[in-house]
N, C-alpha and C positions, 0 to 999 in steps of 0.2 A: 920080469913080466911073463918068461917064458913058462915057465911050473905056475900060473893064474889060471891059463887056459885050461891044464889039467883036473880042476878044480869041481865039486860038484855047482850047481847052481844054486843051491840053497849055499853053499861056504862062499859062495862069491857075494849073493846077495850080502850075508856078516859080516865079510871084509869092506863090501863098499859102505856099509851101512855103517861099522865101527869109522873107517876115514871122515867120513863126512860128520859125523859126530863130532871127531876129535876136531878137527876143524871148526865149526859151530861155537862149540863150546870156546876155544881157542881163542877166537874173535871176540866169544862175549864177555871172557875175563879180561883182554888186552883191552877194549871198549872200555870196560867199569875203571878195570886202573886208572890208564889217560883220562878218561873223565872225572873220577873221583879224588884225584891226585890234587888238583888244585883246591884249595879252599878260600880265594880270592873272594868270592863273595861272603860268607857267611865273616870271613874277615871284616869288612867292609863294614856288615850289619852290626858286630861287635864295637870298631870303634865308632859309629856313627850311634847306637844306641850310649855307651860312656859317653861321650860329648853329649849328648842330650840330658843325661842323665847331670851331668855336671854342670851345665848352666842351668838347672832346675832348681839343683839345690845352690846354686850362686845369686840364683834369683829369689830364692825362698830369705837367702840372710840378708841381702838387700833391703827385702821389702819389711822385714821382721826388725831394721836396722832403725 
């Protein structure tokens, strides 16, 4: 940290401006991963749509029976 203070103010302004960026950024990939990783729902909605989908037509040979 010693060689920062030697620094102009506009390259410090860049440096702090790059960290905080890379940070930001950092969080909002690790965010989408963890959140995007699961797909428990859409899971969910896939067997629940086939089950519907299969007493439909279990119900259609029944009634056609």
């Amino acid at each position: 940290m010693a060689g920062f203070s030697s620094l102009a103010p506009k390259t410090k302004n860049l440096v702090v401006a790059g960290g905080l960026s890379a940070f930001v950024f950092g969080v909002y990939f690790y965010t989408m991963r963890a959140v995007g990783g699961t797909d428990e729902l859409q899971t969910a909605i896939d067997k629940f749509e086939q089950q519907k989908s299969k007493e439909e037509s279990e119900s259609t040979i029944t009634s056609k029976a």
